[in-house]
TORTI-207798 format. One record per residue (C-alpha): residue number from 1; residue in one letter; x, y, z. Coordinates in nm, 4 decimals. Layout:
<rs>
resi; resn; px; py; pz
NUM; A; X; Y; Z;
...
</rs>
This chain:
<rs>
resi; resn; px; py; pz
1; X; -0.8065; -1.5045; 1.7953;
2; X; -0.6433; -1.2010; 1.9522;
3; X; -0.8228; -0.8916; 1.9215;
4; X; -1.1688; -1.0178; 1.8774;
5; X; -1.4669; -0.7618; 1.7014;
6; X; -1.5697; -0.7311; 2.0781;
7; X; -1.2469; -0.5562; 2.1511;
8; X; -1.2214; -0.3503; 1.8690;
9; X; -1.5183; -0.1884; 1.9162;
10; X; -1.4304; -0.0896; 2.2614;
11; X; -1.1940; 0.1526; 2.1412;
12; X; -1.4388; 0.3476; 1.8924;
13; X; -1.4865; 0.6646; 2.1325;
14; X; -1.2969; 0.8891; 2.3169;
15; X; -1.4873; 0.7699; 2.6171;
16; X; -1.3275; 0.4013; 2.5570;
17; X; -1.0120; 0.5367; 2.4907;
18; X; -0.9782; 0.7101; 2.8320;
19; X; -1.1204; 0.3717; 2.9791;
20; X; -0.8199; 0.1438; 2.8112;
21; X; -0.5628; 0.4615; 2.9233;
22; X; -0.6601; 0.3903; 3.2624;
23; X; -0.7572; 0.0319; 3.3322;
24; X; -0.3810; -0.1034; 3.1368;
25; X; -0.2169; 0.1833; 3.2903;
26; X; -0.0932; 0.3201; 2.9444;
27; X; 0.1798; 0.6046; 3.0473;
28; X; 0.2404; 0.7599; 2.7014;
29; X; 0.0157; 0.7978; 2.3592;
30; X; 0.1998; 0.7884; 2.0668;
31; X; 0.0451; 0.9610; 1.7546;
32; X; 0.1176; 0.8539; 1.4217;
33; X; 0.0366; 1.0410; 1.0771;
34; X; 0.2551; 1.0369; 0.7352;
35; X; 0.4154; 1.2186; 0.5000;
36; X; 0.3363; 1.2374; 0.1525;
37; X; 0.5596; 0.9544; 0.0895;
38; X; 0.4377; 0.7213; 0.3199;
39; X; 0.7301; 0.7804; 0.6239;
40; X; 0.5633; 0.7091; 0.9484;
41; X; 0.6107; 1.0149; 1.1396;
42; X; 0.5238; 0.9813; 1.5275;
43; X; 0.5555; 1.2141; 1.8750;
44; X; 0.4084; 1.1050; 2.1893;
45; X; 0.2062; 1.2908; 2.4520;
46; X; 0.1170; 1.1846; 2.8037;
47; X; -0.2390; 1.0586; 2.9012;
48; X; -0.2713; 1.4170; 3.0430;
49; X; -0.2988; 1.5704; 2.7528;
50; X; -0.5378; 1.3341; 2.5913;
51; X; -0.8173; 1.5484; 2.6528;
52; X; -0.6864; 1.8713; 2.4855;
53; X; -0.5834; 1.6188; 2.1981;
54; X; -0.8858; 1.4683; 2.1055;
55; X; -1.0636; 1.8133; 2.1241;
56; X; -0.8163; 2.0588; 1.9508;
57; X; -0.5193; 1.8561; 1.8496;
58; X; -0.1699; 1.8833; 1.9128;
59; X; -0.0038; 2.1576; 1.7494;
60; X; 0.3785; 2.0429; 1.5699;
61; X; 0.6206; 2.1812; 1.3169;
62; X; 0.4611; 2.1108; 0.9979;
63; X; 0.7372; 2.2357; 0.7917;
64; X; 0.9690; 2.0019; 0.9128;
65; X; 0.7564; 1.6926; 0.7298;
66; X; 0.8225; 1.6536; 0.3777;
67; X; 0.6037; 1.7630; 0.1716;
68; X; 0.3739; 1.9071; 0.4257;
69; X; 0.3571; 2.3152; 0.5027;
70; X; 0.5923; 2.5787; 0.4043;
71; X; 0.7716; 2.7463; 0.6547;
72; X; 0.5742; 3.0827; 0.6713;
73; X; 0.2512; 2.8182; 0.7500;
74; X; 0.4039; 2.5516; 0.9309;
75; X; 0.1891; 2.5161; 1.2397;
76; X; -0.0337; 2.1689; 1.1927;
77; X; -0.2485; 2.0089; 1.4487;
78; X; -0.2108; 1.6435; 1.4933;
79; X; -0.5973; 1.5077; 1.6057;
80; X; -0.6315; 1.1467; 1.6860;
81; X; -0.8722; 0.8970; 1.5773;
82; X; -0.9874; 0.7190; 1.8554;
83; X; -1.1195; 0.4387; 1.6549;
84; X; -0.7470; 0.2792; 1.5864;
85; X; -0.6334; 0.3345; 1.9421;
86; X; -0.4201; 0.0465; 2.0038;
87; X; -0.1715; -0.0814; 2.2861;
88; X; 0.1978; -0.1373; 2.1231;
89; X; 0.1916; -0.4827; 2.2259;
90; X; 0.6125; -0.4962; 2.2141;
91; X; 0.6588; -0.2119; 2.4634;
92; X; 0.6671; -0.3518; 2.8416;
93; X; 0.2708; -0.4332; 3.0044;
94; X; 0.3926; -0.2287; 3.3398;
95; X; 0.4714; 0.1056; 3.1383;
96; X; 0.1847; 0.0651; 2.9224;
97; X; 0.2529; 0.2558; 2.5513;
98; X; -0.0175; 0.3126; 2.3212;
99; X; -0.0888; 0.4577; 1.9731;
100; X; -0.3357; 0.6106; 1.7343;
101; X; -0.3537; 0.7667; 1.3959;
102; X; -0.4088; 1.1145; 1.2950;
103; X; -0.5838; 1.3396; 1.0927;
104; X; -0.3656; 1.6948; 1.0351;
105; X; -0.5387; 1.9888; 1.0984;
106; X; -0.4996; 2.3602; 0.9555;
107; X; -0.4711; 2.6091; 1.2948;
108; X; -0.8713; 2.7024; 1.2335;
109; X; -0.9479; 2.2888; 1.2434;
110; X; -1.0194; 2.2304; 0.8646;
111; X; -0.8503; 1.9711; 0.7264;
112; X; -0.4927; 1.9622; 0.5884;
113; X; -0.4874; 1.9190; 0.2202;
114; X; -0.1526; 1.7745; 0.2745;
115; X; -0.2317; 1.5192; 0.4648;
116; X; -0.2246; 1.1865; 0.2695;
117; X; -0.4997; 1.0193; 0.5131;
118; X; -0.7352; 1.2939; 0.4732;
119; X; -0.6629; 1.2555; 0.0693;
120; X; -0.7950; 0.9021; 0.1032;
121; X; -1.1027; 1.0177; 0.3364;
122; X; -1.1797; 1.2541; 0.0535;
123; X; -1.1909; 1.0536; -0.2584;
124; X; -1.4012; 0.7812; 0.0152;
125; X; -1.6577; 1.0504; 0.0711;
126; X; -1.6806; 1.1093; -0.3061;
127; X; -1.7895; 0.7613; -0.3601;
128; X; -1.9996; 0.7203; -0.0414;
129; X; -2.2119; 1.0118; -0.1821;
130; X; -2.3459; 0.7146; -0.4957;
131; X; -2.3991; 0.4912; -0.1991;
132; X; -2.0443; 0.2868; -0.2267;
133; X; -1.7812; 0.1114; -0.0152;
134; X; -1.4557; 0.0561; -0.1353;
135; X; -1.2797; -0.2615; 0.0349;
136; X; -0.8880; -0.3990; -0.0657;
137; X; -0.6822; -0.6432; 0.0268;
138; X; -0.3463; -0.6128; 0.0042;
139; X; -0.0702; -0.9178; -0.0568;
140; X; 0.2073; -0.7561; 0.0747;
141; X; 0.5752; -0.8990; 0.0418;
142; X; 0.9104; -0.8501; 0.1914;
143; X; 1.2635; -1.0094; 0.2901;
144; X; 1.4044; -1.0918; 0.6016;
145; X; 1.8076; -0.9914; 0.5640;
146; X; 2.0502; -1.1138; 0.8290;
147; X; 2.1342; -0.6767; 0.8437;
148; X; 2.0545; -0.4069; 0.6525;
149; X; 2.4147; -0.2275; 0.6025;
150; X; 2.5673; -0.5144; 0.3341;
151; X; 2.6271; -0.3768; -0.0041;
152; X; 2.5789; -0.7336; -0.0954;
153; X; 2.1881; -0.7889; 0.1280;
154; X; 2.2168; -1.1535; 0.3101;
155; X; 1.8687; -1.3308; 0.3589;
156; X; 1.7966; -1.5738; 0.5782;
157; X; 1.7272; -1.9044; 0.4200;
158; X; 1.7121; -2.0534; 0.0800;
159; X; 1.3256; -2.1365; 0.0877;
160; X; 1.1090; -2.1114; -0.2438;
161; X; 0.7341; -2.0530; -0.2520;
162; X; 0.5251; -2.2387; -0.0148;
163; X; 0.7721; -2.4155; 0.1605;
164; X; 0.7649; -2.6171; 0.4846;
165; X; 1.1032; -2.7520; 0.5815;
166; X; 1.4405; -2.6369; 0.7916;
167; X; 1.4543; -2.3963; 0.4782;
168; X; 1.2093; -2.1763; 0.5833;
169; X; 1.4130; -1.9968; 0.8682;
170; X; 1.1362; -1.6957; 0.8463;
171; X; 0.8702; -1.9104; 0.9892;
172; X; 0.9019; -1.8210; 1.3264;
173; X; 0.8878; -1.4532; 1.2579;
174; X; 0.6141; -1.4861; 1.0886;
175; X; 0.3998; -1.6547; 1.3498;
176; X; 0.5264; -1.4110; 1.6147;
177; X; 0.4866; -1.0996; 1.3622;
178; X; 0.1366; -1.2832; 1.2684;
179; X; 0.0312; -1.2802; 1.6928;
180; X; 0.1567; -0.9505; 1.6991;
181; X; -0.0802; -0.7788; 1.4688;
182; X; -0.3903; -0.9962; 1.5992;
183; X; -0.3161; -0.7988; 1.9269;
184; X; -0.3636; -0.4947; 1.7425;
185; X; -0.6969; -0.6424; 1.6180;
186; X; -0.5535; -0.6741; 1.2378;
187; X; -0.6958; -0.9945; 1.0572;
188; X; -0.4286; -1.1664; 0.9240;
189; X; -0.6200; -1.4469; 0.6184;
190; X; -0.2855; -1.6254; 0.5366;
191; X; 0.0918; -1.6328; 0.5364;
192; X; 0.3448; -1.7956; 0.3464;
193; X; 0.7421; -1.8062; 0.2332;
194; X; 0.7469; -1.6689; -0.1324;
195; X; 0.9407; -1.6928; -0.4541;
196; X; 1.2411; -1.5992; -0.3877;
197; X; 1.4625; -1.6722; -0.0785;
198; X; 1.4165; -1.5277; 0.2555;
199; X; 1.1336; -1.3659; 0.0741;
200; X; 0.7852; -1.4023; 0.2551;
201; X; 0.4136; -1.2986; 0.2964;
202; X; 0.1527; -1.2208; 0.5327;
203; X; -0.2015; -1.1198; 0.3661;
204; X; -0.4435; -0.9300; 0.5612;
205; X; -0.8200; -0.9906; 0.5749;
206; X; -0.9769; -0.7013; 0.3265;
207; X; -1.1195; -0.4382; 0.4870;
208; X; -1.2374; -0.1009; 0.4026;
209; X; -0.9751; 0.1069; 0.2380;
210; X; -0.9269; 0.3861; 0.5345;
211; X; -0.8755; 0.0956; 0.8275;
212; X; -0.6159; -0.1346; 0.5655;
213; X; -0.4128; 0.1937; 0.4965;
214; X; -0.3799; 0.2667; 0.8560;
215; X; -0.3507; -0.1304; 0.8649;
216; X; -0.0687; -0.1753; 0.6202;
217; X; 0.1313; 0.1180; 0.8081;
218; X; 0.1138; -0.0644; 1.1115;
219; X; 0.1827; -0.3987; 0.9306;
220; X; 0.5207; -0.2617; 0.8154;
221; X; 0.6298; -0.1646; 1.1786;
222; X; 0.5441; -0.4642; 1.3056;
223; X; 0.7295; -0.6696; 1.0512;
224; X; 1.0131; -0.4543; 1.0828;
225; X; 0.9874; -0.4361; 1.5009;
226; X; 0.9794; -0.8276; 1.5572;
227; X; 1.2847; -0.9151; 1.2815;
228; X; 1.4384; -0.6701; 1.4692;
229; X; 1.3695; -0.8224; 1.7992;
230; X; 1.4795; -1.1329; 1.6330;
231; X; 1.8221; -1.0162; 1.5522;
232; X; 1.7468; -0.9252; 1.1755;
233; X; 1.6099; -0.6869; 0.9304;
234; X; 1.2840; -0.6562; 0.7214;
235; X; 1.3089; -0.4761; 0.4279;
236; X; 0.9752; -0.3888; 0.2256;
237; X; 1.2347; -0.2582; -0.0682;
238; X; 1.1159; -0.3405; -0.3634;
239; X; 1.4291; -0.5649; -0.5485;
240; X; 1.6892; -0.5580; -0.3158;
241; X; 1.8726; -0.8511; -0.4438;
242; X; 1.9912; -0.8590; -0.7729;
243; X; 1.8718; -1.1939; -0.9791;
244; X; 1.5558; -1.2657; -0.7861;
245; X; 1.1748; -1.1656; -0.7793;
246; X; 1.0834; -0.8875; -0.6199;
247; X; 0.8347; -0.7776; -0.3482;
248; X; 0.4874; -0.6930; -0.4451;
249; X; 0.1858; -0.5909; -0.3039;
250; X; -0.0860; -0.7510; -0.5416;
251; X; -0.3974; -0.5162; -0.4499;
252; X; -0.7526; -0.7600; -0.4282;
253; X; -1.0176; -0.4642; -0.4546;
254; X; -1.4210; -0.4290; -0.4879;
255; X; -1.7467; -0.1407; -0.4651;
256; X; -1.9951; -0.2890; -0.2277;
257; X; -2.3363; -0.1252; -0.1887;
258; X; -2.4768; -0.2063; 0.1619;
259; X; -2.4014; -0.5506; 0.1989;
260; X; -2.3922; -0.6510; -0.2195;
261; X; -2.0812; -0.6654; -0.4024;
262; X; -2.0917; -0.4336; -0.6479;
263; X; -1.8625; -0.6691; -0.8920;
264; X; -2.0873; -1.0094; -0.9111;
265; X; -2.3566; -1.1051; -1.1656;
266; X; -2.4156; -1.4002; -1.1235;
267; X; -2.5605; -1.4134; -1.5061;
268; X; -2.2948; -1.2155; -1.6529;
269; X; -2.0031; -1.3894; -1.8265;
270; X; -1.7014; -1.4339; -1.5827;
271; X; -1.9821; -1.3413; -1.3257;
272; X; -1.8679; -0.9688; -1.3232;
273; X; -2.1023; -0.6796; -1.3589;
274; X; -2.0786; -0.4535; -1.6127;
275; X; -1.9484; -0.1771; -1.3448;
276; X; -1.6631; -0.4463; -1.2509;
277; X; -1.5944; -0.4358; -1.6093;
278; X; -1.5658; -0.0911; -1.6169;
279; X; -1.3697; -0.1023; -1.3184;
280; X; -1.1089; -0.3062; -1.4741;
281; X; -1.1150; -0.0596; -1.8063;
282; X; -1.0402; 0.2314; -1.5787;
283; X; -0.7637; 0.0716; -1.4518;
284; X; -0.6044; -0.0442; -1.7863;
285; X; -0.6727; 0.3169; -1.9228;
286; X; -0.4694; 0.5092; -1.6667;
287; X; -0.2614; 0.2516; -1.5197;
288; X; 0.0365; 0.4555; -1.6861;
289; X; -0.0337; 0.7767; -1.5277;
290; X; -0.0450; 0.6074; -1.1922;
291; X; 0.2034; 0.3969; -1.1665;
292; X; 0.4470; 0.6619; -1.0288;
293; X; 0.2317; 0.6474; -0.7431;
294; X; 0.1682; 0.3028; -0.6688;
295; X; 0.5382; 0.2422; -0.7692;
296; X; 0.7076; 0.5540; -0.6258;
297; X; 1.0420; 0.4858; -0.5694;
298; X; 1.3623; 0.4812; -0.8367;
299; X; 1.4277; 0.0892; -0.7411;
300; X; 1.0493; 0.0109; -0.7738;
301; X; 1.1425; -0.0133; -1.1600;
302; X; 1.4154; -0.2778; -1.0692;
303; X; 1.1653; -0.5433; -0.9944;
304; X; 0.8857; -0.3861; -1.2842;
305; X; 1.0528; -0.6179; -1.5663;
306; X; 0.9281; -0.9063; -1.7360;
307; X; 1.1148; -1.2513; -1.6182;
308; X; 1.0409; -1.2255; -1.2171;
309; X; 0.6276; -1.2700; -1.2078;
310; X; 0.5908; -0.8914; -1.1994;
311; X; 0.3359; -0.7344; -1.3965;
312; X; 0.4743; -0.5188; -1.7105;
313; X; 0.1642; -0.5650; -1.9621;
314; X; -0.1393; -0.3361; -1.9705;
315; X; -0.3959; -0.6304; -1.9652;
316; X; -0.6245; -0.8439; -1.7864;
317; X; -0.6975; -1.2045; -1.7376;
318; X; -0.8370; -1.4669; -1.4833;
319; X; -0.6226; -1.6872; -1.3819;
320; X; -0.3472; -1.5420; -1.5815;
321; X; -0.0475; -1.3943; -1.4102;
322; X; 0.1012; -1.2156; -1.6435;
323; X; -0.1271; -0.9805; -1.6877;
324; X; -0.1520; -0.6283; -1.4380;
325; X; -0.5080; -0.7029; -1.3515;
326; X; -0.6569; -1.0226; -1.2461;
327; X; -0.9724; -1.1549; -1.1658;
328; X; -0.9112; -1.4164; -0.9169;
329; X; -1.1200; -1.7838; -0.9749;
330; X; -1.0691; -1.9469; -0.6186;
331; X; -1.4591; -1.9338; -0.5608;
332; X; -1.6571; -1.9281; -0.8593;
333; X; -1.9884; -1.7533; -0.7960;
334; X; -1.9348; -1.6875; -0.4148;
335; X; -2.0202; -1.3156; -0.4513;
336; X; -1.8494; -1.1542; -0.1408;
337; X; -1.5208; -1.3617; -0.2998;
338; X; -1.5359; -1.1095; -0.6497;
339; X; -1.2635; -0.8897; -0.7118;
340; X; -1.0554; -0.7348; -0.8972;
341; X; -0.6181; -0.7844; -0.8446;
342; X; -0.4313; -0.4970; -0.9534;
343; X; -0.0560; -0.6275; -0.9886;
344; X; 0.1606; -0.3469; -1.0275;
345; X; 0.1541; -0.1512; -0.6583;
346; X; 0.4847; -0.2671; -0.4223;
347; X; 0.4477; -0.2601; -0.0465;
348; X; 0.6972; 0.0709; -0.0143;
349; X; 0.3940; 0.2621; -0.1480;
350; X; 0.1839; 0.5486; 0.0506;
351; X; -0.1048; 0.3217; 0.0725;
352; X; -0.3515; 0.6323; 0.1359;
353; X; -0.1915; 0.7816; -0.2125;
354; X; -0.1949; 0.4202; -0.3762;
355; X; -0.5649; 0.2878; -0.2505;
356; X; -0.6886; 0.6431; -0.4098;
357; X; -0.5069; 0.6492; -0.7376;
358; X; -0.6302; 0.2829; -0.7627;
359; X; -1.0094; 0.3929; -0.7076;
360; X; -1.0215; 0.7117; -0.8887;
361; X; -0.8623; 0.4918; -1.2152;
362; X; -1.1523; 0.1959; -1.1769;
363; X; -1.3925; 0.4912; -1.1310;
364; X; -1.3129; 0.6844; -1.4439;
365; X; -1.3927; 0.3121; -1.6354;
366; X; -1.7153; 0.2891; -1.4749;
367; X; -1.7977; 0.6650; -1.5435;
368; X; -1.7213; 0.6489; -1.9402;
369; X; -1.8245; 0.3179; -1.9809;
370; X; -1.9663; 0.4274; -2.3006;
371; X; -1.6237; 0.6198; -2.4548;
372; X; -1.4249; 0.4081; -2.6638;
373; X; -1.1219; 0.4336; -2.5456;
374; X; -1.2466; 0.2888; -2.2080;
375; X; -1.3903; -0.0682; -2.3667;
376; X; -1.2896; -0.3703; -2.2274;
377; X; -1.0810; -0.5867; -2.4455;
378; X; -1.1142; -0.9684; -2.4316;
379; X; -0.9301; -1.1350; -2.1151;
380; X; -0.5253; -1.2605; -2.2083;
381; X; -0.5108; -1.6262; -2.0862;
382; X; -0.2148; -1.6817; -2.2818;
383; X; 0.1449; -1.6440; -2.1038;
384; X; 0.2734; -1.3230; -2.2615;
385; X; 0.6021; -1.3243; -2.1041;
386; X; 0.6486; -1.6234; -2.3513;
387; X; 0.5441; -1.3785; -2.6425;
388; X; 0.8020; -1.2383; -2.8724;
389; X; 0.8246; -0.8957; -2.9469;
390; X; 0.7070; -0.8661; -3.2464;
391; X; 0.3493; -1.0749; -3.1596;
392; X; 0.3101; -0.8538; -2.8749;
393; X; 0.3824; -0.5348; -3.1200;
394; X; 0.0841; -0.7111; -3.3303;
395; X; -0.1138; -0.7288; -3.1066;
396; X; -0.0608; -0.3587; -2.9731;
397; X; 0.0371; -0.5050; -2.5994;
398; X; 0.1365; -0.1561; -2.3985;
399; X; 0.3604; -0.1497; -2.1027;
400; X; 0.3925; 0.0167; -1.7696;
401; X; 0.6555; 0.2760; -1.7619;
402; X; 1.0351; 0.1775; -1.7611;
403; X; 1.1601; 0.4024; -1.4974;
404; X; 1.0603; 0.6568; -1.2402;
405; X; 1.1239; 0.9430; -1.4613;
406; X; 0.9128; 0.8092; -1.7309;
407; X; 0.6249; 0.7311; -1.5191;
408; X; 0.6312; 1.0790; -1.3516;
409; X; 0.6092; 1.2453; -1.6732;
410; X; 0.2872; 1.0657; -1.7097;
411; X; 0.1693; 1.1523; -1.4035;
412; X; 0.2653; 1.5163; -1.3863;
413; X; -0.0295; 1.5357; -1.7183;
414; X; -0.2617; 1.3334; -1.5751;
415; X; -0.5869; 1.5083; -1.4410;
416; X; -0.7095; 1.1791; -1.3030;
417; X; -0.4389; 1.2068; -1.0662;
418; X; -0.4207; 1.5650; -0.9443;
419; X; -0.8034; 1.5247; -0.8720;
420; X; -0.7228; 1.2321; -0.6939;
421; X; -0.4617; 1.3422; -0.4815;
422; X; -0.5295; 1.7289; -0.4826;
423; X; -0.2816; 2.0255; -0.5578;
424; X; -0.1003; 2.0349; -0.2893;
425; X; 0.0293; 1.6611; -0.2554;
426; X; 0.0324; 1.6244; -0.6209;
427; X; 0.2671; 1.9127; -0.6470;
428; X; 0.4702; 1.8208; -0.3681;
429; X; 0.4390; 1.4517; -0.4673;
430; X; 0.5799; 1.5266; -0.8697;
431; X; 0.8748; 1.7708; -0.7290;
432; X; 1.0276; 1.5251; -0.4559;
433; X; 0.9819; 1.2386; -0.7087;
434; X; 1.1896; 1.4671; -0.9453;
435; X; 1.4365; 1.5249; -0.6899;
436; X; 1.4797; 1.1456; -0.6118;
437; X; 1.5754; 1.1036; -0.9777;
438; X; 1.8517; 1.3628; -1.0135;
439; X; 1.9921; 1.2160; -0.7082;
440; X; 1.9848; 0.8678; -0.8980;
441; X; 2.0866; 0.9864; -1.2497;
442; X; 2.3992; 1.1732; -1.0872;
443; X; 2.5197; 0.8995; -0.8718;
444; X; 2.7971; 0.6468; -0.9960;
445; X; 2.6970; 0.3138; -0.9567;
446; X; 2.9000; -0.0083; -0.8320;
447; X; 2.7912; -0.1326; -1.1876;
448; X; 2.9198; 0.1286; -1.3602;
449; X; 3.2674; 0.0859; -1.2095;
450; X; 3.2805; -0.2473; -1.2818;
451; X; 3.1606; -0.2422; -1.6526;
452; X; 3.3492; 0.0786; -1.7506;
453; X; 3.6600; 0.1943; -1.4889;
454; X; 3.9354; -0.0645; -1.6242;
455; X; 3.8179; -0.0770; -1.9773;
456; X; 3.7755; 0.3072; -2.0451;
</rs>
């Protein structure tokens, strides 16, 4: 496999990094951070500079990043993290580009509170302090469309899930997109065509949750990059075609301490620990409040409805999935393979946002364990998009919220979530998601000329 262990530990110091610059003659560094709603932003330096970079950062226009400084405090230092120094493996070998992440800096070197990466380091350290890891693995989905200007999207093949025939045009994509990230030392565990068609997947190997955010940031370039390259467009949107399933990005996540997953009992029923049940609770009691988060975008709400596999109902199950959370069976009582699937999150997400939300949620279960209002119903291994209305009323089945606006209202009380993400991006985060729906409820849609202009 490309990018073996050996070579990704080369590049954990600034002393290795300066190695790789010279010996693969890299010419330019690009650094990449994010705003607050997951953009990739990027600006590259010269090898030159490297020095200055590592030590003090690289000052930028803050204010120009949304939802980062104001303009009175715009100035931000970009620092790099010389543990995900990587070489762009589709820029040309004899002018050598490479790239790493970023922390944002305040002028005086603290850390930006606006920074979405640093919001994920934070609520990390929290639970490193009890002695925990936090590991995910993400199932992220997307379509390959022949371009992405149509007002009517064109994929690429009329596959279905799991197929291997002349159907599945994606397949060489996905092998080159799948070599591609190996070279920038991501494990890729699996990859597949999906539901719908010209809809695919490529799962990475879980990791801890700081590398797979940086991970699934990359993973969406390089998706994008080689369809590109290919003559075609990737779109991580979550329902762009009308009539079809959506794309998701199923969430597998689980507390190790030291080497023990913190989720297996082998004794217990199900084989999960009581803090994996509490986990699961915590998740289920807040999953309202931070959905606008893991689902952050006005067409997110397209693809949350029941009929295309995506999960609407607040409950749990096993190998039920038609519930939001899952606890997968594929190895009963291997304990590294315990977990817990949360359903909802879509792969146009702010990972660092979405892997915190996700944690501060299962960590609120585990915390008030003992409250009732965070007790662990039975698990639902019943289909309950088969269930009418009224049995689901009886049996006080809760949904997700309907729409953006709805689910930002929940957010905008929730103190789970401005903990989580602190007062600056929560702020920031609630007003642009505000602004995205006024610019939605305003516009006149191509469905609303054809339902109303001729008849009204």
């Amino acid at each position: 496999m490309r990018g073996t262990k050996m070579q990704r530990q080369k590049t954990r110091t600034k002393e290795a990094v300066f190695e790789a610059v010279e010996k693969q003659n890299v010419r330019f560094i690009r650094l990449w951070f994010t705003d607050i709603l997951g953009q990739l932003k990027s600006f590259a330096i010269t090898p030159k500079e490297l020095e200055g970079a590592f030590d003090e950062g690289m000052g930028f226009d803050g204010s120009s990043i949304k939802g980062f400084a104001r303009i009175d405090e715009s100035d931000m230092l970009a620092r790099p993290d010389p543990a995900t120094f990587r070489i762009v493996p589709w820029r040309p070998k004899e002018i050598a580009v490479a790239r790493m992440f970023c922390d944002i800096l305040q002028p005086d070197g603290s850390p930006y509170e606006g920074d979405p990466r640093f919001v994920l380091k934070r609520n990390l350290e929290r639970l490193r302090e009890g002695g925990y890891s936090f590991f995910v693995g993400p199932e992220l989905e997307y379509f390959y469309l022949r371009d992405n200007k149509s007002k009517n999207p064109e994929g690429l093949d009329e596959g279905g899930y799991f197929d291997l025939t002349t159907l599945d045009a994606g397949s060489d994509l996905r092998r080159d997109t799948i070599l591609t990230l190996e070279e920038l030392g991501i494990d890729v565990e699996y990859s597949h065509h999906e539901v719908a068609p010209s809809q695919h997947e490529i799962d990475l190997r879980y990791k801890d949750a700081l590398t797979m955010a940086d991970q699934v940031m990359t993973y969406r370039i390089v998706v994008k990059e080689i369809a590109q390259r290919h003559g075609c467009y990737a779109t991580f949107m979550p329902k762009p075609i009308f009539g079809v399933n959506g794309s998701g990005m199923h969430v597998h996540q689980s507390l190790f301490k030291g080497e023990k997953n913190a989720f297996f009992d082998l004794d217990a029923e199900y084989q999960l620990s009581e803090l994996g049940r509490g986990y699961i609770a915590g998740l289920l009691r807040h999953a309202p409040e931070i959905t606008s988060v893991t689902n952050q975008w006005v067409n997110s709400y397209k693809r949350l409805v029941a009929g295309y596999e995506a999960p609407v109902y607040i409950l749990w199950g096993r190998r039920n999935r038609s519930t939001l959370v899952r606890v997968p069976m594929y190895k009963p009582g291997k304990e590294k393979a315990t977990r817990v699937e949360y359903r909802s999150p879509d792969p146009a997400c702010n990972p660092y946002l979405a892997f915190s939300v996700m944690l501060a949620a299962g960590l609120a279960g585990v915390k008030n364990k003992e409250k009732d209002e965070y007790e662990l119903p039975p698990p639902t291994e019943k289909d309950v998009y088969l269930m009418t209305g009224s049995e689901k009323e009886r049996e006080g089945i809760k949904s997700l919220p309907g729409s953006l606006i709805e689910a930002v209202a929940l957010t905008e009380e929730s103190e789970l979530v401005r903990e989580a993400l602190g007062e600056h991006v929560f702020e920031n985060f609630i007003t642009s998601k505000k602004v995205e729906w006024d610019r939605y409820r305003v516009a006149v849609t191509e469905w609303e000329l054809k339902e109303y202009l001729g008849v009204l």
